[in-house]
LUMRO-103000 format. One record per residue: x, y, z of N, C-alpha, C in turn. Coordinates in pm, 1 decimal. Example, Ala and Ser with C-alpha at 12.3 -4.5 7.8 and 13.67 -1.06 7.14 Angstrom:
2
<<1319.0,-569.0,780.0>,<1230.0,-450.0,780.0>,<1320.0,-330.0,780.0>>
<<1285.0,-225.0,708.0>,<1367.0,-106.0,714.0>,<1290.0,3.0,787.0>>
! end
This chain:
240
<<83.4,-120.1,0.0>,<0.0,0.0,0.0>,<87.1,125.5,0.0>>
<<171.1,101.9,128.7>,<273.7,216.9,83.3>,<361.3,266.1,-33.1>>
<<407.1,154.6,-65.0>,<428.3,130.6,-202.9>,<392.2,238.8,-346.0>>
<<297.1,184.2,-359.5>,<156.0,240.2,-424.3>,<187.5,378.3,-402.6>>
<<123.4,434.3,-264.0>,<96.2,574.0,-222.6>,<261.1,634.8,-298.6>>
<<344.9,569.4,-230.5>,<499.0,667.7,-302.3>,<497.5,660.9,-480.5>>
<<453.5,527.3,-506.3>,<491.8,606.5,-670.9>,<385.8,697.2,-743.3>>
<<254.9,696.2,-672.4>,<169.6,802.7,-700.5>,<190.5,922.0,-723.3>>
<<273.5,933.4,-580.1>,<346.7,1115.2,-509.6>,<443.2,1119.2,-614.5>>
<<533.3,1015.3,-669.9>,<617.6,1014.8,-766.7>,<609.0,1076.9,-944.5>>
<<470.4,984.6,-918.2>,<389.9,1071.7,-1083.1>,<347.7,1214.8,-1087.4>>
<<292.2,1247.1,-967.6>,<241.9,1375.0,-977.5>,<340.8,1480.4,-1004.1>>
<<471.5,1469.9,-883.7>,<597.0,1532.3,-870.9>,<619.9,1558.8,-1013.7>>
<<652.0,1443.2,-1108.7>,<673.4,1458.8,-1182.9>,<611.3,1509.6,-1330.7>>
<<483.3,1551.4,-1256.9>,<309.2,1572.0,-1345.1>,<399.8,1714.1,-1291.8>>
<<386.1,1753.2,-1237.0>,<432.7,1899.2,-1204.4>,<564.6,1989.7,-1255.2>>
<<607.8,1901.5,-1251.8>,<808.4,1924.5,-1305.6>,<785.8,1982.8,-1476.5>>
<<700.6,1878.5,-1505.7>,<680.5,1900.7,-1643.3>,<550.3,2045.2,-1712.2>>
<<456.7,2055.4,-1595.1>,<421.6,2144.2,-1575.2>,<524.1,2275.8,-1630.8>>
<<573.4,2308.2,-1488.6>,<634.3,2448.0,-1445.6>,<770.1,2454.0,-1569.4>>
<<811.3,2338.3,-1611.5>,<904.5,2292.0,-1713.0>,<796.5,2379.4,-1832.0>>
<<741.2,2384.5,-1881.0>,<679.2,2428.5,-1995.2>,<631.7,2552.1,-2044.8>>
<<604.5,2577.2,-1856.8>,<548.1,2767.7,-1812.3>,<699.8,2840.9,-1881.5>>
<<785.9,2755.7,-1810.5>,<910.8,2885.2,-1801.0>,<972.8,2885.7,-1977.1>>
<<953.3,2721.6,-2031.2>,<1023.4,2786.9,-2157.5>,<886.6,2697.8,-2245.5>>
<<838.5,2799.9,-2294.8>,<682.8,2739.1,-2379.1>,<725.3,2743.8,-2555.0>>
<<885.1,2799.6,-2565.5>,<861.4,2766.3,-2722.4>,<985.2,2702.8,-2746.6>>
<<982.9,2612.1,-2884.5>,<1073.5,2558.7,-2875.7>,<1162.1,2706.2,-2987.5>>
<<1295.1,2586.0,-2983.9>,<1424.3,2688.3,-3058.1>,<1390.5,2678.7,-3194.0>>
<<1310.0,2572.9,-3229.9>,<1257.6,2578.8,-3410.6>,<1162.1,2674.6,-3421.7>>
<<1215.4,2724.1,-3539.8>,<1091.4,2816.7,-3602.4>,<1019.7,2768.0,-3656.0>>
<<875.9,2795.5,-3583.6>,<765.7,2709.0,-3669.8>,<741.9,2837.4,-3767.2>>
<<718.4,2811.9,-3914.2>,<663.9,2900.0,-4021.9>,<642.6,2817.0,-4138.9>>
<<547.6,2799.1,-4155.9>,<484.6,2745.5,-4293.8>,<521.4,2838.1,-4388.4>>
<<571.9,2779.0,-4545.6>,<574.4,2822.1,-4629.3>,<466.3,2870.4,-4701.7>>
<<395.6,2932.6,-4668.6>,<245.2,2920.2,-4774.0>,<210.3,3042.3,-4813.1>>
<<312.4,3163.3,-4892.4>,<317.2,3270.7,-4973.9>,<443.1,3316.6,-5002.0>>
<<406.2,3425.3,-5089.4>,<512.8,3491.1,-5178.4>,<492.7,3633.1,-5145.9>>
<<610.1,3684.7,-5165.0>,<603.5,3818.0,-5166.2>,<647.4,3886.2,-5315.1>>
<<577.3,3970.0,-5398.7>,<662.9,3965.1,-5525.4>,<643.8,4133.6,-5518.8>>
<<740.8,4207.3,-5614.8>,<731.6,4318.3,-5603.6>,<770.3,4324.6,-5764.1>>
<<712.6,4488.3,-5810.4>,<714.7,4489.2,-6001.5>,<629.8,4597.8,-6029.2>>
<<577.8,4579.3,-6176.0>,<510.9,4649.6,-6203.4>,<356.4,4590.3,-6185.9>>
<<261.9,4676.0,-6182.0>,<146.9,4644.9,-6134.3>,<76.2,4540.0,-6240.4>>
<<86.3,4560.3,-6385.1>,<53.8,4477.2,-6471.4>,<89.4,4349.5,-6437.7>>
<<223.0,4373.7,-6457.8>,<315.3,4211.6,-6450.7>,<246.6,4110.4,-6327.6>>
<<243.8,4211.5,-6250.8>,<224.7,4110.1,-6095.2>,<29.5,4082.4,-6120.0>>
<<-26.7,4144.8,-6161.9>,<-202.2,4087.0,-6220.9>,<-138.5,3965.7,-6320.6>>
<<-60.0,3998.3,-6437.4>,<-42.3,3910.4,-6533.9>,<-5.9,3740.3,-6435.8>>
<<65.5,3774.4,-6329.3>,<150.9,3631.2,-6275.8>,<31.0,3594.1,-6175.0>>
<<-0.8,3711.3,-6127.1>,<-153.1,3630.6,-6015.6>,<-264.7,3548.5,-6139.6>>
<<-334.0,3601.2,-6228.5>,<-384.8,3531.1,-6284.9>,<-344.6,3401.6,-6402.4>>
<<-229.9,3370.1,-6397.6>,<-177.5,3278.2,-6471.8>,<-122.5,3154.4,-6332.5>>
<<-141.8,3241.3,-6236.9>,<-62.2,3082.1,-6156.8>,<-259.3,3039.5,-6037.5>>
<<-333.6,3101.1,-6070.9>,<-488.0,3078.4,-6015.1>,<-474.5,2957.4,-5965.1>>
<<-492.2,2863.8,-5992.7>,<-481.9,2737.9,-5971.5>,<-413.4,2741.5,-5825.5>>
<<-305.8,2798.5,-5793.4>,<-244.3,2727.7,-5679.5>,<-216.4,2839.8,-5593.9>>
<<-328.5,2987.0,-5602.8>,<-314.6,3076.7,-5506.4>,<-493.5,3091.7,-5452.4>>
<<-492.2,3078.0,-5296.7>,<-560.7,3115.5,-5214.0>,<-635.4,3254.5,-5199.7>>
<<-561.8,3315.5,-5167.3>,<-574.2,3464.0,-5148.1>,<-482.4,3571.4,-5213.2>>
<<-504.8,3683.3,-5255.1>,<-411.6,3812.6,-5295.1>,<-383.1,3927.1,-5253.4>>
<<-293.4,3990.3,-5166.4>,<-300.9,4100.5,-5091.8>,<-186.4,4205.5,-5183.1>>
<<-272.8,4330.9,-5245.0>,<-181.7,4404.7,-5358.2>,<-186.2,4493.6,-5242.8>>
<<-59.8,4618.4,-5258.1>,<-41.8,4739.6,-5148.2>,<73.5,4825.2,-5260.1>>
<<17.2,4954.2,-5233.9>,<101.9,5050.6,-5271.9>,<237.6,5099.1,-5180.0>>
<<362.6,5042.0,-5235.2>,<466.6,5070.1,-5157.5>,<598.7,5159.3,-5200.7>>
<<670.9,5239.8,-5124.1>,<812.1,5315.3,-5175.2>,<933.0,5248.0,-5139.9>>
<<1036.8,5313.8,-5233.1>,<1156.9,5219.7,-5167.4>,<1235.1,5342.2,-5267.2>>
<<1370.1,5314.4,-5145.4>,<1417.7,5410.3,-5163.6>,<1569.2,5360.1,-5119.9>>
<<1698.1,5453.7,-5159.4>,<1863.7,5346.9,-5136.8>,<1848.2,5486.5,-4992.3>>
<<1896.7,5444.4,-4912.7>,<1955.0,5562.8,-4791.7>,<2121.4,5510.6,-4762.7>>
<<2154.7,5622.6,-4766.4>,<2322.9,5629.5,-4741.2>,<2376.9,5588.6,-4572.2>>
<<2452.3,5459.3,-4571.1>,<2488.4,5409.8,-4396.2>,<2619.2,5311.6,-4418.9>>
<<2684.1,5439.3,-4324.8>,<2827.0,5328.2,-4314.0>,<2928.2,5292.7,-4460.1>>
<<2883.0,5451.4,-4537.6>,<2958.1,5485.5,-4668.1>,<2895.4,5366.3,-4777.2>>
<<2805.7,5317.6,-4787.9>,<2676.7,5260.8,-4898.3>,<2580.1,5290.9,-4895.3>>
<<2474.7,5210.6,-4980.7>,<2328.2,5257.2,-5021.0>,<2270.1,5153.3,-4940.1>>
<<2178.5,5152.2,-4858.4>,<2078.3,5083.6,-4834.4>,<1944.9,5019.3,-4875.2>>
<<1913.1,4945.6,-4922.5>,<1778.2,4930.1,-4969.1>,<1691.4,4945.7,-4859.0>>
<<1566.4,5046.1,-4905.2>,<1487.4,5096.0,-4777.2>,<1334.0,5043.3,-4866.4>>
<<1226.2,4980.3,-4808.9>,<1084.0,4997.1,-4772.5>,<1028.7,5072.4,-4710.8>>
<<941.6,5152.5,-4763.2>,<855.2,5230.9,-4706.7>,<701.7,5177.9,-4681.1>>
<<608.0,5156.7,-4605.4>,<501.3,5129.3,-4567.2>,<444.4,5257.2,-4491.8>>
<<315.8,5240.1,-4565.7>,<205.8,5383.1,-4510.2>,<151.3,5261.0,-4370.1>>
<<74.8,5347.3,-4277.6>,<45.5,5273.1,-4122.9>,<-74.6,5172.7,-4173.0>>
<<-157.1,5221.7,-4289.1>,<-248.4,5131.2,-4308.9>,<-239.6,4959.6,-4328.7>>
<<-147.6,4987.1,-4448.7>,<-66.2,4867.4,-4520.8>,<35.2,4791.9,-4388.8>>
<<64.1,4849.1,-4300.8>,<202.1,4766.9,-4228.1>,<69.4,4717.0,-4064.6>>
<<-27.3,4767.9,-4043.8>,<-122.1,4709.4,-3977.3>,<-202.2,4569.7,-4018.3>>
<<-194.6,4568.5,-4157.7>,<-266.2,4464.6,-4226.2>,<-168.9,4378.1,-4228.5>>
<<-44.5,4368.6,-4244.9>,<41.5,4285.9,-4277.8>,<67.6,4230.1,-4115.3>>
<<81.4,4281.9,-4041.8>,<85.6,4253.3,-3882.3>,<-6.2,4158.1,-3842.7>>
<<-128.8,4250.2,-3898.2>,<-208.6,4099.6,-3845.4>,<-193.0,3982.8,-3907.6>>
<<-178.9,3973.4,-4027.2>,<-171.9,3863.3,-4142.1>,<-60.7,3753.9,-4089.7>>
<<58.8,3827.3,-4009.5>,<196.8,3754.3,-3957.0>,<295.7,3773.4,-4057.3>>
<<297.1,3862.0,-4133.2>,<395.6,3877.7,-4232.6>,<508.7,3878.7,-4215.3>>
<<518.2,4007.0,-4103.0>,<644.3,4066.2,-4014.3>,<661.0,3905.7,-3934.0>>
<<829.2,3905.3,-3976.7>,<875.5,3812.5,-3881.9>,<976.8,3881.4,-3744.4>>
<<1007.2,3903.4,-3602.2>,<1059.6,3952.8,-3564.4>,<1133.8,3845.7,-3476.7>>
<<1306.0,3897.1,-3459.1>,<1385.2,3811.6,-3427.7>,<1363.8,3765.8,-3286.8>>
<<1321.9,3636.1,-3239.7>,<1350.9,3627.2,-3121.4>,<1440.0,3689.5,-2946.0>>
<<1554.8,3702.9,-3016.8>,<1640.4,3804.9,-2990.0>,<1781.8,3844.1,-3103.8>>
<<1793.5,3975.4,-3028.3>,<1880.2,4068.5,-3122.2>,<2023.0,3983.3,-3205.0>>
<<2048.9,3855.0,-3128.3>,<2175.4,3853.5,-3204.0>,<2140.4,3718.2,-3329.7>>
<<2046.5,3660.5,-3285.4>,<2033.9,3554.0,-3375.5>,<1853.6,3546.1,-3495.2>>
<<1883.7,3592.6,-3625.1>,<1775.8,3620.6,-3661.6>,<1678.8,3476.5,-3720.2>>
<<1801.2,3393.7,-3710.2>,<1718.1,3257.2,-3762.8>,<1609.1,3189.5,-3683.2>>
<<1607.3,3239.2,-3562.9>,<1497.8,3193.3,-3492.2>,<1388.8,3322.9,-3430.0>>
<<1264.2,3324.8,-3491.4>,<1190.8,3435.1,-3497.3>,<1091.1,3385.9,-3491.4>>
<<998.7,3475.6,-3470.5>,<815.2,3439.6,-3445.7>,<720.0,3522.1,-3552.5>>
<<641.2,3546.9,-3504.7>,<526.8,3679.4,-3617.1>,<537.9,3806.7,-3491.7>>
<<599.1,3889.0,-3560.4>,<542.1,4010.2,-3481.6>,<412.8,4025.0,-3434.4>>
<<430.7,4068.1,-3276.5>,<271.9,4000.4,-3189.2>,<171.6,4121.4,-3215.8>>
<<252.3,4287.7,-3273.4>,<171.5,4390.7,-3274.6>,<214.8,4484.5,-3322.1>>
<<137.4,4576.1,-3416.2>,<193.0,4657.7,-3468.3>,<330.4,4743.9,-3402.5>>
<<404.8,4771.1,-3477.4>,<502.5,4896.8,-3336.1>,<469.2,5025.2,-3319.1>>
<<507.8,5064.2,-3229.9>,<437.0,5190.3,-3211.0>,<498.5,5282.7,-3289.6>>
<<405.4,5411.0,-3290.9>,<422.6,5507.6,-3387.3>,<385.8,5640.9,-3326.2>>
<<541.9,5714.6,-3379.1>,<542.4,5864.3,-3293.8>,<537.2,5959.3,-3418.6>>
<<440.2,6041.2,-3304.1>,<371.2,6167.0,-3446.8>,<531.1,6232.8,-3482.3>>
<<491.1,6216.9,-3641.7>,<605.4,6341.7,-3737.3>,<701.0,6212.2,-3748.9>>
<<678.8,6084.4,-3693.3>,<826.9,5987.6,-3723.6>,<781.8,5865.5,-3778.5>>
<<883.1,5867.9,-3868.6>,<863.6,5722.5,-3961.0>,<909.0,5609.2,-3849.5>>
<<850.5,5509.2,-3836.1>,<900.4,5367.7,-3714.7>,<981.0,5273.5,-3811.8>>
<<1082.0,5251.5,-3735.6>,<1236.6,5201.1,-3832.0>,<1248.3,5063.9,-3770.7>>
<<1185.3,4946.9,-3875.6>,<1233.4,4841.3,-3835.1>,<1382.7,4782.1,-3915.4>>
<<1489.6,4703.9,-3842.3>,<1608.2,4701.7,-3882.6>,<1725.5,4588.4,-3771.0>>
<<1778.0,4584.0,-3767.1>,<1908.4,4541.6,-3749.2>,<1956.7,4675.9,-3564.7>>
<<1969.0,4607.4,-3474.2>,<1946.1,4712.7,-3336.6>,<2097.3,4756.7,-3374.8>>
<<2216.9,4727.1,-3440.9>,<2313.8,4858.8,-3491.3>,<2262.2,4995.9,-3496.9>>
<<2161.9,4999.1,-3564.8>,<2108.4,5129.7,-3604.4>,<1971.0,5203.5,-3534.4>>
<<1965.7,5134.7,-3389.8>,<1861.0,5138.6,-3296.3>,<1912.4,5304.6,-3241.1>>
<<1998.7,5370.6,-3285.9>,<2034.8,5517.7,-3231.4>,<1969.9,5611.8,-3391.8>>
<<1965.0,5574.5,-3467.3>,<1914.6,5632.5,-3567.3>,<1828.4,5747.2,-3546.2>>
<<1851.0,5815.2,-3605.7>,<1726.6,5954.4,-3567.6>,<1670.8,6019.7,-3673.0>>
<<1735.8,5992.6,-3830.4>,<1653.7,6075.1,-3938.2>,<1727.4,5988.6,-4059.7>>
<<1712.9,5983.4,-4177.2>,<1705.2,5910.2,-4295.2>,<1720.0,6053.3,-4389.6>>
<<1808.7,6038.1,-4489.3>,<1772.2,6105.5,-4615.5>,<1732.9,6039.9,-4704.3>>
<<1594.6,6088.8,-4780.2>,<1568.3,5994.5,-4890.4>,<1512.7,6049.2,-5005.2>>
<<1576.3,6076.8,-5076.5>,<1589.3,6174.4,-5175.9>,<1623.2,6285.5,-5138.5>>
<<1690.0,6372.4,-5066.0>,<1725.6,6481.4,-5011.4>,<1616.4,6563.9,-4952.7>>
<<1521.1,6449.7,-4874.7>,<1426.3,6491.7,-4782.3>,<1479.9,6437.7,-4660.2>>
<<1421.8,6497.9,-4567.6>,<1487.3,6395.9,-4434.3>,<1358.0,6387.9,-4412.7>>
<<1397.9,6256.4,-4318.0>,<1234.8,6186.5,-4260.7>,<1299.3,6132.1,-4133.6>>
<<1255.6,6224.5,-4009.7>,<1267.0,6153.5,-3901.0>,<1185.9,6049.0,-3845.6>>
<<1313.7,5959.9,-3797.4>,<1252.4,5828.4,-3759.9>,<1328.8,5771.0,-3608.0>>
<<1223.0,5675.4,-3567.4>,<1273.9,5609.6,-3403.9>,<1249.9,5473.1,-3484.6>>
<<1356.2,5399.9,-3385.7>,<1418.9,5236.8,-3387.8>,<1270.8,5186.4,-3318.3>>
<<1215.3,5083.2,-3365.2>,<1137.3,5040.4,-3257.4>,<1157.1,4884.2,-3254.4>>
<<1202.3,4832.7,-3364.1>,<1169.3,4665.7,-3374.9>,<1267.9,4577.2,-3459.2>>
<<1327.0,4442.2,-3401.6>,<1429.9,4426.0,-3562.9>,<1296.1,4313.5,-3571.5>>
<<1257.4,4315.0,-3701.3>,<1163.7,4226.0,-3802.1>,<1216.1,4278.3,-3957.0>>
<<1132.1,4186.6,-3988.9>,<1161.5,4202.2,-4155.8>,<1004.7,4083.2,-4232.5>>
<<1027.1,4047.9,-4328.4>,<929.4,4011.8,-4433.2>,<1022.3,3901.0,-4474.4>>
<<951.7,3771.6,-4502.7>,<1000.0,3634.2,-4492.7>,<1098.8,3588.2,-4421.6>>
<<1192.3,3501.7,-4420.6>,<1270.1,3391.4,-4389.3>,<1405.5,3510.7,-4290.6>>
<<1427.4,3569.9,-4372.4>,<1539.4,3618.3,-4280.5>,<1547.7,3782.5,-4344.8>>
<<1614.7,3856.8,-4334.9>,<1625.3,4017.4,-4386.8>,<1655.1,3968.3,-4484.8>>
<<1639.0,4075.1,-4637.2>,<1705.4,4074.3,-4772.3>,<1779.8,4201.2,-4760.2>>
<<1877.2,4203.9,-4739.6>,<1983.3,4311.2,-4718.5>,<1968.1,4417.2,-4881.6>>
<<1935.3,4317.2,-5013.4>,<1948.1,4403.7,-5097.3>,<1853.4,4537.4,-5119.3>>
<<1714.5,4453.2,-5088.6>,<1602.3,4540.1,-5098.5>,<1556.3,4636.6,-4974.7>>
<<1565.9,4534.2,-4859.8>,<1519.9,4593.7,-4760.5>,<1592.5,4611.2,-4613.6>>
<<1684.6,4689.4,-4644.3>,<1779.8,4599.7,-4539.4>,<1741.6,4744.4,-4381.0>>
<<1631.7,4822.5,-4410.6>,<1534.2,4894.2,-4334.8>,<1393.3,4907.5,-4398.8>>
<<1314.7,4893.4,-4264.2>,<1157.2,4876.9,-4328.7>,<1117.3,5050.9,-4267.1>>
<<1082.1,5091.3,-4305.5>,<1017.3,5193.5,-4242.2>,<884.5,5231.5,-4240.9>>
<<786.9,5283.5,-4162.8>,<623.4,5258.3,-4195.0>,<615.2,5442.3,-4080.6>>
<<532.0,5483.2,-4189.6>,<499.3,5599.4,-4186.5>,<347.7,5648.8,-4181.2>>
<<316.8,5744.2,-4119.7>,<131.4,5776.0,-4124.1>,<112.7,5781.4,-4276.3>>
<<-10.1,5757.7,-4295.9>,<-97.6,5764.6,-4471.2>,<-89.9,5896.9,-4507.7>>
<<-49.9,6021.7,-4423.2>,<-61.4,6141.7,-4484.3>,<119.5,6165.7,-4545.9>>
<<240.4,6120.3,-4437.6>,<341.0,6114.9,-4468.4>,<372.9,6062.1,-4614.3>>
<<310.8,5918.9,-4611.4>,<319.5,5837.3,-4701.4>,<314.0,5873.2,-4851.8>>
<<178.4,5945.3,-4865.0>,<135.5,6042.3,-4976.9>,<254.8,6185.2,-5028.1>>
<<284.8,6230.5,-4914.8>,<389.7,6319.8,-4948.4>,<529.3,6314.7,-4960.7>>
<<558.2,6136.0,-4944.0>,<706.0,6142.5,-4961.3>,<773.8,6090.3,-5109.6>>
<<727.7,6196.3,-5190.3>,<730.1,6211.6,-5329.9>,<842.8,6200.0,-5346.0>>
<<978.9,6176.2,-5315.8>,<1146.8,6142.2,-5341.3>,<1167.7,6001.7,-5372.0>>
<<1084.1,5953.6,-5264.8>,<1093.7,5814.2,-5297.4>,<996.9,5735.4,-5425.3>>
<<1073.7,5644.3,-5446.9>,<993.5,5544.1,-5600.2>,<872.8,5474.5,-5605.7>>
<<773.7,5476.6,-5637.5>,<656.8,5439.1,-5559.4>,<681.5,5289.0,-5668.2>>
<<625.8,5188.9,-5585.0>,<636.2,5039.1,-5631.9>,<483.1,4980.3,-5604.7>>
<<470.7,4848.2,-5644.1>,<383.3,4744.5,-5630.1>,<413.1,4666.1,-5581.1>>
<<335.0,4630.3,-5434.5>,<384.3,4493.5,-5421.9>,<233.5,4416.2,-5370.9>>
<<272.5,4281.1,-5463.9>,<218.7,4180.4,-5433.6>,<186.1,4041.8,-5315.4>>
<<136.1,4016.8,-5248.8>,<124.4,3896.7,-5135.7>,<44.6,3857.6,-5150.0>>
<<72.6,3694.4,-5228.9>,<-31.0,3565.9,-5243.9>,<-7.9,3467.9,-5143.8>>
<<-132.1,3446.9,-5109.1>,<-136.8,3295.0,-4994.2>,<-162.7,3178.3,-5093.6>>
<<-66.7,3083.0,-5102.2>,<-123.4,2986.1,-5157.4>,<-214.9,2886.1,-5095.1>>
<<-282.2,2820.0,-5157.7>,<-385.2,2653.3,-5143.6>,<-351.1,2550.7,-5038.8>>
<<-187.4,2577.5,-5043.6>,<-120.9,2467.4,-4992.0>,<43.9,2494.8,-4892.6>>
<<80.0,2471.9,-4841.0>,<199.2,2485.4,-4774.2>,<314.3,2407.0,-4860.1>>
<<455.3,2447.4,-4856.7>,<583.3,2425.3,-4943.6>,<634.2,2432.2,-4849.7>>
<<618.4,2357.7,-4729.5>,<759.0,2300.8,-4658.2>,<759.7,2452.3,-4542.0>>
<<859.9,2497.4,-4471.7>,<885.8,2550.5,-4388.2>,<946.4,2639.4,-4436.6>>
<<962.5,2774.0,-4366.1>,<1073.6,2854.1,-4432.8>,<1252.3,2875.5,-4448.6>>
<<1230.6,2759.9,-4313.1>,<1349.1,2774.8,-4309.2>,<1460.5,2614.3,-4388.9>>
<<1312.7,2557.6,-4464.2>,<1390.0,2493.2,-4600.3>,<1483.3,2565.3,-4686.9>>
<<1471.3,2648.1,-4687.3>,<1514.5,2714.8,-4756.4>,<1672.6,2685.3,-4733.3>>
<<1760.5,2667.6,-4622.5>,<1892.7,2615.5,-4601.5>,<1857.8,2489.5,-4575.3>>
<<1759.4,2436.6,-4566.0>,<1770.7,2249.8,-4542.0>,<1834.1,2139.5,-4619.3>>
<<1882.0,2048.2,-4639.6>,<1908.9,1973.8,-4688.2>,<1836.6,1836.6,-4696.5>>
<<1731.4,1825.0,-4632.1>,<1695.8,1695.6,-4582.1>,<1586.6,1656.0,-4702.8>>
<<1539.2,1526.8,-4707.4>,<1449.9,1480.5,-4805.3>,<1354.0,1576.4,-4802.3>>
<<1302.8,1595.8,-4732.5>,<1139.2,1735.1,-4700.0>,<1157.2,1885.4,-4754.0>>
<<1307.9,1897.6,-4742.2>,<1320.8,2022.4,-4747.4>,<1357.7,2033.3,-4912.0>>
<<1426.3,1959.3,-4927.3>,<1487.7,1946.1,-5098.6>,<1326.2,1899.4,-5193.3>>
<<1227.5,1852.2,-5143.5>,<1121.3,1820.9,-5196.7>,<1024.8,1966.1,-5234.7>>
<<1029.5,2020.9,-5086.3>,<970.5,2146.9,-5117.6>,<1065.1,2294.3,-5131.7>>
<<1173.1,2284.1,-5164.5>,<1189.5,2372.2,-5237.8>,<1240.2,2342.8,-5423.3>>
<<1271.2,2227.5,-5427.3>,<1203.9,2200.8,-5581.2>,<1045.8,2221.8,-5625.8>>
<<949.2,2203.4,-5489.2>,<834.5,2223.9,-5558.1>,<823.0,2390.7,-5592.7>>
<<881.3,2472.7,-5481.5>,<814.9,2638.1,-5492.3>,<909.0,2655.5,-5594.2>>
<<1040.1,2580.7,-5631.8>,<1100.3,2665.7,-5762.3>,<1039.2,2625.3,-5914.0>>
<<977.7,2538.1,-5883.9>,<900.4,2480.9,-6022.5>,<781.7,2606.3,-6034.0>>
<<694.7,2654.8,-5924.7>,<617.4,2723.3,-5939.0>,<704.7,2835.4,-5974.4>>
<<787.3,2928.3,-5897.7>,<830.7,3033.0,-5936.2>,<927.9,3077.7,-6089.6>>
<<985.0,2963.5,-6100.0>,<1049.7,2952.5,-6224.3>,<1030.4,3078.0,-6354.1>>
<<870.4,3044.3,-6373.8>,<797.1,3162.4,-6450.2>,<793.5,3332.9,-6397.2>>
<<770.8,3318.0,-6277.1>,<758.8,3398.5,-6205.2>,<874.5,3534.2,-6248.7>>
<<954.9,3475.9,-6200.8>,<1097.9,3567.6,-6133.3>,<1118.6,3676.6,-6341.7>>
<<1071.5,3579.0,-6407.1>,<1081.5,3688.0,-6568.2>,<1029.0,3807.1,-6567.4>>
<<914.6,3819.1,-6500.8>,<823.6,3932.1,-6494.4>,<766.2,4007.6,-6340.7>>
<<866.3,4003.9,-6254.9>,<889.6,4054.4,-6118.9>,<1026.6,4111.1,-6123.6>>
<<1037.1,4230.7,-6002.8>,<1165.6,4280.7,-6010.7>,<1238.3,4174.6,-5929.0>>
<<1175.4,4114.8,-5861.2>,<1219.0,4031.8,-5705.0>,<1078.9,3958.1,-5630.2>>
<<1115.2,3829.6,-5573.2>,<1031.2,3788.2,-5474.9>,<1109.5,3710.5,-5370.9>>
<<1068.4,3649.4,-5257.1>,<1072.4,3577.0,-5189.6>,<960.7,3509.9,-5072.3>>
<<970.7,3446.7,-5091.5>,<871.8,3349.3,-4937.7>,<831.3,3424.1,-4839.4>>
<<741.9,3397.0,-4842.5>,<691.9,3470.3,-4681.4>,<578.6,3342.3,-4617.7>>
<<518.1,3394.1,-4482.8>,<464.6,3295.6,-4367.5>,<333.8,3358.1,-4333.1>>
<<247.3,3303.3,-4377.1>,<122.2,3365.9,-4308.6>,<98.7,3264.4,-4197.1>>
<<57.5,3381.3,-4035.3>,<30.7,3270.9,-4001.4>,<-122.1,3202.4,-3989.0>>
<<-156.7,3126.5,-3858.0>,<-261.5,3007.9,-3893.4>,<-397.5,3091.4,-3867.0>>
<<-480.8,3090.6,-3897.8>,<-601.3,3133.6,-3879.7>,<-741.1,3073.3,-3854.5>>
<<-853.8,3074.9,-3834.6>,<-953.7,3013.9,-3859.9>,<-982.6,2992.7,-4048.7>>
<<-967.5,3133.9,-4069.5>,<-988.2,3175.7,-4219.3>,<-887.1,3071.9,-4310.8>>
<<-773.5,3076.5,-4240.3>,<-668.2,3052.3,-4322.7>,<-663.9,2851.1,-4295.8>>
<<-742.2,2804.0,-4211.9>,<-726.0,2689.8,-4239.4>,<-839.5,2643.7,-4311.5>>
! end
C-alpha cells in the first residue's frame, strides 16, 4: 500500500516538473513558419499578369502601394521599404512581419505580436538594433525623421538588398514622400503549404522536396517581377 501511495506522489511530482518545465520555456528553438506565400514586387501589370496565370495554386491576394528608396549608412546605399500605417497594420495581423527572437540571432523568430508603435512626425524604423540610435534618414534629399522600434523584416530572414530597413509611416506622410519610387507589391497565400521557411537552407528529403516544388512554381515567375521571396502567413480560422 505504501508502495503504491509513493509512486503516485512520484507521478504527480513529476506531473508537475513538467508542468512548471513548460510555463518557463513554452517555445521551442525551431521556427515554426509554414511556407504558404510569396512576396513579389514589379510592375502592377506584370504582378495581375503572374496572379492570374498561376490561379490554380493561389488562395488569397493582398496588392499594397509601396516606396523604396537606397539611404546612405556606413559609406553605402541601403535598400529601404517604405510602408504607409495602413498597409504595415494589415500585414501585422496577417503575420507577415517576422521579428527576431532576440537581437543577435535572426534565424529563430516568431510573427510580430503587434503593430510597433508610432510617434507623431516619425517614420518607425524596423532594422538590425546597430542602427537602434538612428534619428533621421535622407531619402531623396528629404529627411524623414525616424525612431528604432523593432528588428523584423518580411520572410525567412532580412534581404539586405532590398530591404535591409523597413520603415512605416502615417498615410498622410506616405502620400507626401514624393522622393521616394513608388512600387507594387504583391502577397499571395497559396492553397497549400511548401515546406517551412526555413527549407530554404535544409538539406533533408522534405526540405529538398519542397523547395524544388516552390522553384518549379516560381520559375515563370521571377521573368516578370523585379524580385520575390517566401513569406509565412500565419494560422487562422480563415486561413485553415
Amino acid at each position: 500500500m505504501k508502495k503504491g501511495i509513493i509512486l503516485l506522489l512520484i507521478i504527480l511530482l513529476l506531473v508537475l516538473i513538467s508542468i512548471v518545465l513548460l510555463g518557463v520555456f513554452p517555445k521551442s528553438d525551431k521556427m515554426a513558419a509554414p511556407r504558404n506565400g510569396l512576396l513579389l514586387v514589379g510592375e502592377k501589370q506584370e504582378l495581375e499578369a503572374v496572379v492570374q496565370e498561376h490561379g490554380n495554386e493561389i488562395k488569397k491576394v493582398y496588392t499594397y502601394t509601396v516606396k523604396e528608396a537606397k539611404i546612405k549608412q556606413d559609406e553605402s546605399e541601403v535598400g529601404t521599404l517604405i510602408l504607409n500605417q495602413t498597409t504595415a497594420e494589415e500585414m501585422v495581423s496577417l503575420g507577415l512581419f517576422r521579428e527576431a527572437r532576440n537581437t543577435d540571432d535572426i534565424a529563430i523568430s516568431d510573427p510580430l505580436p503587434a503593430m510597433p508603435k508610432m510617434k507623431e512626425g516619425k517614420g518607425t524604423l524596423s532594422t538590425i538594433s546597430k542602427f537602434k540610435d538612428l534619428t533621421s534618414v535622407d531619402i531623396g534629399g528629404r529627411t524623414l525623421p525616424v525612431h528604432y522600434e523593432t528588428n523584423s523584416w518580411l520572410g525567412y530572414t532580412r534581404y539586405t538588398e532590398h530591404h535591409r530597413f523597413i520603415i512605416i509611416v502615417d498615410n498622410e506622410t506616405f502620400e507626401q514622400l514624393t522622393t521616394a519610387r513608388d512600387n507594387t507589391m504583391t502577397i499571395v497565400r497559396f492553397k497549400k503549404d511548401y515546406g517551412q521557411l526555413t527549407d530554404i537552407e535544409g538539406n533533408g528529403t522534405g526540405a529538398v522536396k519542397s523547395n524544388t516544388d516552390l522553384l518549379r512554381l516560381t520559375k515563370k515567375m521571377e521573368e516578370h517581377v523585379q524580385y520575390l521571396w517566401p513569406v509565412s502567413f500565419k494560422e487562422s480560422k480563415e486561413g485553415k
